[in-house]
Structure formats: structure tokens, C-alpha cells
N, C-alpha and C positions, 0 to 999 in steps of 0.2 A: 504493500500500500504506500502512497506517497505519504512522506514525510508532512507533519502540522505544516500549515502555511504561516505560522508565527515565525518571523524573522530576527534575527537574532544577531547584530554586526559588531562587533566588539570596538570599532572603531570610531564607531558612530552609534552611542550608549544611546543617546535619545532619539532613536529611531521610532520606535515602535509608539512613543508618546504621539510624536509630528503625527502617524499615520493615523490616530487615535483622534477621530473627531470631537466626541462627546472629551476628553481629556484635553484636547487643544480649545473645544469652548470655553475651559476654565485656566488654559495657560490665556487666554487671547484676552480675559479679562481682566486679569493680575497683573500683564502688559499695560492693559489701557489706562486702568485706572493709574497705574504708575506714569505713564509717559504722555497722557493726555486728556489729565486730572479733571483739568474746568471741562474738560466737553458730559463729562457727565454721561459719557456711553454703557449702556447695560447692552450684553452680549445676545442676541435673544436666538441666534442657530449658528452651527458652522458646520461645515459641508466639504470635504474634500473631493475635488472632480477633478482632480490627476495627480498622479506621482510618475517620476521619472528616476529609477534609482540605480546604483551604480555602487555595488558591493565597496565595502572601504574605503570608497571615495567620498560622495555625497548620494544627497537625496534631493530632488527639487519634488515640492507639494503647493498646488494649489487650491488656495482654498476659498468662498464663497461665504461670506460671514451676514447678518444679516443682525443690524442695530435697531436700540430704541436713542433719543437722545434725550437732553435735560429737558427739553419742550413736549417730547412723546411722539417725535416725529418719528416713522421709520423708513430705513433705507438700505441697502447692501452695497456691497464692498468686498471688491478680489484682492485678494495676498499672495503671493508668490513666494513662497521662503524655500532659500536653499540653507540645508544641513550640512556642515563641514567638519572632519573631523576635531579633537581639539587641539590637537597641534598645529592647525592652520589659522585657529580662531584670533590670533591677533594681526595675524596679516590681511585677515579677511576683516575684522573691525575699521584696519583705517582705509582700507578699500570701499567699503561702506562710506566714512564716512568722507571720502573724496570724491564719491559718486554723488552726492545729495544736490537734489535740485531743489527747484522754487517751485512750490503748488500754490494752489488755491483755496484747501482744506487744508482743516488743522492735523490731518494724517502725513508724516514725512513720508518725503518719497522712497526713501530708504532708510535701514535702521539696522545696526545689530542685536540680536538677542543673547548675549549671553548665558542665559539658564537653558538655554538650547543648541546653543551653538550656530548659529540659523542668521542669515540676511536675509531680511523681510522686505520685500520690494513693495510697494502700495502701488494698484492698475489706477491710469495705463503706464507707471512708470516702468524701466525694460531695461535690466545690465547691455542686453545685446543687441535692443530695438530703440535708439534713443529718439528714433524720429516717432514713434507712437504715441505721444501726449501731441503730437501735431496733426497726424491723422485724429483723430476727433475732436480736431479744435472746432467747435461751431464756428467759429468766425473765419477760419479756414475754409471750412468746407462752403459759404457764402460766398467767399468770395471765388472758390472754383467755379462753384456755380454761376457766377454770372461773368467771370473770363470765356468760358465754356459753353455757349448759350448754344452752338450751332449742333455739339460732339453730343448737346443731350438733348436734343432736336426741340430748344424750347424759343420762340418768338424775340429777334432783337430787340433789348430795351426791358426784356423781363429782369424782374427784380429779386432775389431771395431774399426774403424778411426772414427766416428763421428755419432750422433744421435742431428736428429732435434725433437726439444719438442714444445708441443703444449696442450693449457689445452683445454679441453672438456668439462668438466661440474663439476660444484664445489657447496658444500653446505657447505658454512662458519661451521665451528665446527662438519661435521661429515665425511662430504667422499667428495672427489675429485676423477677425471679421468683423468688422460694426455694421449693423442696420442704421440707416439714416433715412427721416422723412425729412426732406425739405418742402418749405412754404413759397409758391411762389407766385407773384403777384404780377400780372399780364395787364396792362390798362385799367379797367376798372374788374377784373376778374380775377380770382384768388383760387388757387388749387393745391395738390399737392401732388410730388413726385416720391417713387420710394427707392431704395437704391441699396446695395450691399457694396461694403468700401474693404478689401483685401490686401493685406500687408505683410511682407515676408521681412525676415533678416535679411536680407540680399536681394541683389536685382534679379532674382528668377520670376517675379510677379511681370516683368518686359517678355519675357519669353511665352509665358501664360496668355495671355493679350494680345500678344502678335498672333499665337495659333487660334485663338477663339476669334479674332476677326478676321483669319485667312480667311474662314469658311462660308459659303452662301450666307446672304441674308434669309432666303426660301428657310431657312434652318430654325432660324431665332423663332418663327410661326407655326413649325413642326408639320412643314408640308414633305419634308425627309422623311418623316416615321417618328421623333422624336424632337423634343421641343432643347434648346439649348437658353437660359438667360443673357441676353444681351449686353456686350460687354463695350463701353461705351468711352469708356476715358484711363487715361495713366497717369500717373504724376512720377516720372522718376526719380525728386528727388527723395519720395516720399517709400518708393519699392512698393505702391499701391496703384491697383486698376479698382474701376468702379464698374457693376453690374447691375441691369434694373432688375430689380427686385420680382420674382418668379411670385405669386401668392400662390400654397399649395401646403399640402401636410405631408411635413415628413415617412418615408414609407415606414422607417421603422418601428412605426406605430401600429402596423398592419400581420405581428408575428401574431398577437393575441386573437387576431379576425379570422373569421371563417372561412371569406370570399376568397380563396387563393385559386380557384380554380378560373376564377376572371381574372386576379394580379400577376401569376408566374406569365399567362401569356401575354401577357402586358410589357411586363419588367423582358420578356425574350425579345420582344418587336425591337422594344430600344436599345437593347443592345446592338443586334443583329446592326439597325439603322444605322447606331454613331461606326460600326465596323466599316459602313461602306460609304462613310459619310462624305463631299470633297472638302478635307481640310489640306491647309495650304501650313508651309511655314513650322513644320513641327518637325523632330529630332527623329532618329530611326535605332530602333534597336531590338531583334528581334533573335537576341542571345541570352538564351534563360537560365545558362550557369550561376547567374548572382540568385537567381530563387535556392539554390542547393544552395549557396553559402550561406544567402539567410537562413537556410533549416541547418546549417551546421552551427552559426553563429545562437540560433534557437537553442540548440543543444545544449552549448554549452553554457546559456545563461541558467538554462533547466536545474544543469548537473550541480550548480554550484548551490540553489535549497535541496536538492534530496539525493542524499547518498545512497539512498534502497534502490531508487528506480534508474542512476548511473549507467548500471551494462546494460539495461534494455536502450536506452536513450541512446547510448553511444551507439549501437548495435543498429538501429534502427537510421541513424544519420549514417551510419556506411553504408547500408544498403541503398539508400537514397545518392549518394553518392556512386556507388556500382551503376545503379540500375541507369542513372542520365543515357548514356550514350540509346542502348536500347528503345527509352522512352522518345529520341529525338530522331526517328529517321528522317532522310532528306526526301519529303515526301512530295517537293513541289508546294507548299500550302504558300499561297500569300500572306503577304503582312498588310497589316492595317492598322488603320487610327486607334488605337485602345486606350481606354480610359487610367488604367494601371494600378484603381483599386475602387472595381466596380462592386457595390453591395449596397446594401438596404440602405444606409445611411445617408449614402449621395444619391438616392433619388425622392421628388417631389409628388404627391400628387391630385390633382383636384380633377374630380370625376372621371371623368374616361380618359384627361390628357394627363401626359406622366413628362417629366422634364431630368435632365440628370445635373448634377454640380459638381464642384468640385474639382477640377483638371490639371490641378499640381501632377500629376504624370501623365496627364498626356505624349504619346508618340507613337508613332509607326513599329508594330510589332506582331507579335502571335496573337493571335486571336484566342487560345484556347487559355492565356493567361485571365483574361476577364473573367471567361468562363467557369473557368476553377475556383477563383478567387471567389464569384457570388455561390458558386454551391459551396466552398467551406464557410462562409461566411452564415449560411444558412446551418450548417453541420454546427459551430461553435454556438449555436443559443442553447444544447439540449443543456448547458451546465449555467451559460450565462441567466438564461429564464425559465429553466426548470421544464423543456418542452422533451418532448418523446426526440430520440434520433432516429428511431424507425421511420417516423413521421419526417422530419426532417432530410431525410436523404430521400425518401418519395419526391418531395417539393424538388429537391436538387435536381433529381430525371428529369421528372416535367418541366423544369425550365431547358435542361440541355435538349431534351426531345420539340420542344416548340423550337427554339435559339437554330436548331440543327433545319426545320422546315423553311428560317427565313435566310441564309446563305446560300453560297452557291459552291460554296467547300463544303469536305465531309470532314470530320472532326476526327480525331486520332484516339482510341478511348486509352491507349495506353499513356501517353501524354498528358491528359488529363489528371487520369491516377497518379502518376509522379506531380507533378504542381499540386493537387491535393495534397498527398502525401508531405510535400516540401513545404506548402504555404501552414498546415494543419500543425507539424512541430515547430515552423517561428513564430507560429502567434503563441502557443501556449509557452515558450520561451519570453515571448515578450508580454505576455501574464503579469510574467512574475518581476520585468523588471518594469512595469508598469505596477506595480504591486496592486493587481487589480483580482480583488477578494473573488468576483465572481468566477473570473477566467483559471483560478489559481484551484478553484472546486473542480470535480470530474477529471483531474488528470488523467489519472488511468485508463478513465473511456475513451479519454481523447489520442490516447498511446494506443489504442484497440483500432480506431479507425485510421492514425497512421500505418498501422500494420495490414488493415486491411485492404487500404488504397495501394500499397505499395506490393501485395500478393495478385493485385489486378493487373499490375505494371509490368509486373515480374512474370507471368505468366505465359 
């Protein structure tokens, strides 16, 4: 059986507190009251929605805190704290405090924790994003707005009065999303625009934007087979493009629903489409030895919480390793536009139309990588939500058997089983260094369907 998932670093003693929400609601109050006395804040939830950790090194956790203040206002508030060992904790204090900017709340933008060991970044402030308190400057994003007026197809002389900001999803040190409604004022007529604004550590957000407007406009309206959000503006100094806002619900709200015998064919059309879709201006790569390094690199982040289940792991990453050549014959197949981490999460959808997001990897590739990717992505709920795998890999067929009706390639089944097999041990690899409580349950099932993907391969 696998080893407890309680973590255990010797070099980083306050581990397991940081990962400890209801424990860090009571460190985050003993902070405050300490270091930002007059504001009078009572703690009223805290929430951890990622870690990123790295055995003996550090730990980064994000966390979502939700306040009352002295007036009885409430409101929320992201933290970023990285965990360092203590031998680095003074060189990490005057880094902190050399880092510290100017806000406009009485939260510093940075801070060291001491009884933790920990620099505590306050959102949007970013060790490694320092242009992000500019990306949702209001006054910024107004004044884009009306440099702008042609790129977001709005009437010369229009005016922005005001844009409400909201963050969307953030991955401390590499990419952030804000939602933004702007207000704009046309002659005597007042509307609104809504827009998602994308921000990387690096200029890879130019390369994203260049491919997403290689491609027909016929596309943006989903007369291809699948709808794409409209990607409308860049700001390079900022490593942020802007896209109009898709309105639609999240698919991955549709594992708990019935309907899936109308959504897998659904979710197969669009794939199929964005495969054949003409995108212009995107990278090519259609050498899938770095999937096998990921499930080697998987391995070994495995190996290092559980010493029972070692030789099966390692066992199972050589075979995944042997078996490659086999898995890739030269079978003629093209390459196409593929998304490069198609699954429920990146797609949209409101009634019958379905949109996808997302395109940090986009490129010219295998097709059967998307492929794979959405049926283990479907395969890893049976531990994330408790759902049947039986069921689950049914769902999986049925999208490959529709996906398989709309191309004009046949798909490889042994190929497939290896990218499962590969893609199945780096995520539960990256479980664990995502110390994500869900993912880090059912090991061992999820060691049964590497085995079993990989006896389909091998066969």
C-alpha cells in the first residue's frame, strides 16, 4: 500500500503547518494582529488553492484568505508565501525586504515570516512578475482602452469611464488571468465590454497571440466546428494579450451530470475541428520523447514519498521507456495544430456551443497527444471525485470512438496506451509535488491503470 500522504521534510520543519489551512487561519491571525494592528482584521476563512513543492528546498502555497475588518466590511485577499529552509532565512529576510514596494492597502507587498520561515508576497504583488500590479491597474487598462479603440472594434472618440477587475486564476511566478469589465461611453450611449487580460513571466504571451490570430476569423464564430475567444490586443511591455470574454460554464462542472452521452460527442467534434483547424504562425513538434521523460521525471518525484511502492514505480517507468520505440511507428500520420493539454478544464460551454481556452501549448504535433491527454484526464477523477473508473474509461472510448469518426487519420491504439501510460504516472508524480491531497489518494489504482495501459502497448 502507499505510504501516509503526510509529508515529513526535515529541512523545512514547518511544512506540514503552511499546508494546514485551518492551522495557517490561526498563524495568519497572530500575523495580523501583530503587523497590522489598527486595521482591526479578524480572519474569517483560509483556503489553500496550490502548492508547489520541492523536497528540501522550498515550498510555495497559495493561499485565499477571506477578512472581516474594524467597520465589518468583508473582502478576500491572495498570499503567496514561499517556505525556505532555515539556513537560508536571513538571506531570504533582506531579500524580502529589498523587494518591498508601494501599495495602496495597508497589506505590504512583501514580508518575512519568521515563525515560519516563509516570504509572504501580498496579490498582485510577484518576486518574478513585477509588471503585474500594472496589468490590473484600472487606470491602465483605460487608458489601453481608449489608445486601442480600432484593435477592440469600438467607435472613435469612445470613452472608458471605468473597468471593474477581477482575478481569475493565478500561478504565483508564471501566468495570471484577470477578468475585466470595462465601461464605455459612445456619444450619449453607455455599455459594457468584457475581456480576459493574460500575463506570463516572459514574453511567451507574443507567441500565444500571434498563433491565435494566425487563424481565420470564420473560427472566432465556430463556423470550423468549434468556437475559439477572440484575441484582440498585446501589450508587450506588459507579456499580456487580451481576449473577449467567451460567457459559458466551465465543462468541468459536467463530471457530476448525466448528459454525457450528448457532451463526449461534443467535446470529440472540437477537438477533431481545432486538429484540422488553419492556424498560421505556431511552433512544430511532433517528438513525444519528452512525454516518457515527464513519466520518468513523475517517477521519480513518486519515489521520493513512498518507499513501499519504489520497485513497482521504477519498474513501470522502464517499461514505459522500452516500450517508446514500438509505441511510435513511422506510420505516415500527420501533424496538426494541438492544443497540448486538452481536458475538461479548458473547455467552455453554453448550450449546444462549446469553445476551448487556454493555448499556452499550442503547436503543430500528434494528434493522438490531445487525445490521450483528455481520456486520462477523465481516468484521474475516479480518486480526485470519488467517481467509478469503470465508468470513466467507458467515457474515454466514447470520446476516442466519436474523435476517431471526425478525422481523416486512423489513430494508433498502441500509441495511445503509451501517452496514457506516460501522461497517467507524471500526473500522479506531480500529485505529490503539487501536494494535492486529492490526487495523492488512489495511488495504487492509478499504478493498476499504468500497468494496464502499458500491457495494451506492449502487446
Amino acid at each position: 500500500m502507499m505510504d501516509s500522504v503526510l509529508i515529513v521534510d526535515p529541512v523545512l520543519p514547518h511544512l506540514q503547518r503552511a499546508l494546514d489551512a485551518n492551522s495557517m487561519k490561526s498563524c495568519f491571525q497572530a500575523l495580523f494582529d501583530r503587523v497590522y494592528r489598527r486595521a482591526n482584521l479578524t480572519v474569517l476563512d483560509c483556503v489553500v488553492e496550490l502548492a508547489r513543492y520541492r523536497p528540501e528546498k522550498r515550498c510555495r502555497v497559495l493561499y485565499r484568505l477571506r477578512f472581516r475588518d474594524g467597520s465589518g466590511a468583508r473582502f478576500e485577499q491572495l498570499f503567496s508565501g514561499i517556505l525556505y529552509p532555515l539556513h537560508r532565512a536571513q538571506a531570504q529576510r533582506e531579500k524580502s525586504e529589498k523587494a518591498a514596494q508601494e501599495t495602496e492597502t495597508f497589506f505590504q507587498s512583501v514580508l518575512f515570516w519568521p515563525e515560519l520561515c516563509m516570504v509572504l508576497w501580498t496579490f498582485p504583488f510577484d518576486r518574478s512578475m513585477k509588471h503585474l500590479p500594472l496589468v490590473g491597474s484600472e487606470e491602465l487598462i483605460k487608458e489601453t482602452v481608449e489608445e486601442n479603440l480600432d484593435a477592440l472594434n469600438l467607435r472613435k472618440g469612445s470613452v472608458c469611464t471605468s473597468a471593474q477587475i477581477s482575478q481569475v486564476k493565478y500561478t504565483p511566478g508564471q501566468r495570471c488571468v484577470y477578468g475585466v469589465r470595462v465601461e464605455i461611453r459612445d456619444g450619449s450611449s453607455l455599455f459594457y465590454r468584457d475581456y480576459f487580460l493574460k500575463t506570463y513571466v516572459d514574453g511567451r504571451s507574443r507567441d500565444v497571440y500571434d498563433a491565435l490570430r494566425g487563424v481565420d476569423d470564420s473560427w472566432y464564430q465556430g463556423e470550423g466546428g468549434l468556437e475559439i475567444p477572440k484575441t484582440v490586443l498585446h501589450q508587450d511591455s506588459l507579456n499580456c494579450y487580451w481576449q473577449e470574454a467567451w460567457q459559458g460554464e466551465s465543462y468541468s462542472k459536467y463530471y457530476e451530470k448525466q448528459n454525457w452521452d450528448a457532451e463526449i460527442p461534443r467535446i470529440a467534434r472540437a477537438l477533431s475541428a481545432l486538429h484540422q483547424a488553419p492556424f498560421q504562425q505556431i511552433g512544430h513538434d511532433d517528438d513525444l520523447g519528452w512525454v516518457g521523460q515527464r513519466a520518468m521525471e513523475g517517477a521519480e518525484e513518486l519515489n521520493v514519498y513512498s518507499s513501499s511502492c519504489s520497485s513497482r514505480i521504477d519498474e513501470l517507468a522502464r517499461r514505459i521507456v522500452e516500450s517508446y520505440s514500438r509505441a511510435m511507428p513511422d506510420d505516415g500520420l500527420p501533424t496538426a495544430p494541438i492544443h497540448g493539454a486538452f481536458r475538461m478544464s479548458q473547455l467552455l460551454g453554453q448550450g449546444d456551443r462549446i469553445a476551448i481556452t487556454d493555448f499556452d501549448g499550442l503547436t503543430l504535433g500528434d494528434p493522438h497527444q490531445d487525445v490521450a491527454e483528455f481520456m486520462v484526464s477523465l481516468l484521474i477523477q475516479h480518486s480526485r471525485r470519488g467517481l467509478s473508473i469503470r465508468e470513466m474509461m467507458g467515457k474515454g472510448r466514447l470520446f476516442k470512438e466519436h474523435y476517431q469518426e471526425q478525422v481523416p487519420w486512423k489513430l494508433n491504439s498502441r500509441r495511445l496506451s503509451w501517452l496514457a501510460a506516460s501522461l497517467l504516472l507524471r500526473k500522479v508524480g506531480g500529485a505529490f509535488k503539487g501536494v494535492q491531497q486529492s490526487g495523492m489518494r488512489g495511488v495504487d489504482e492509478t499504478l493498476d491503470l499504468v500497468e494496464h495501459q502499458l500491457k495494451s502497448c506492449e502487446a
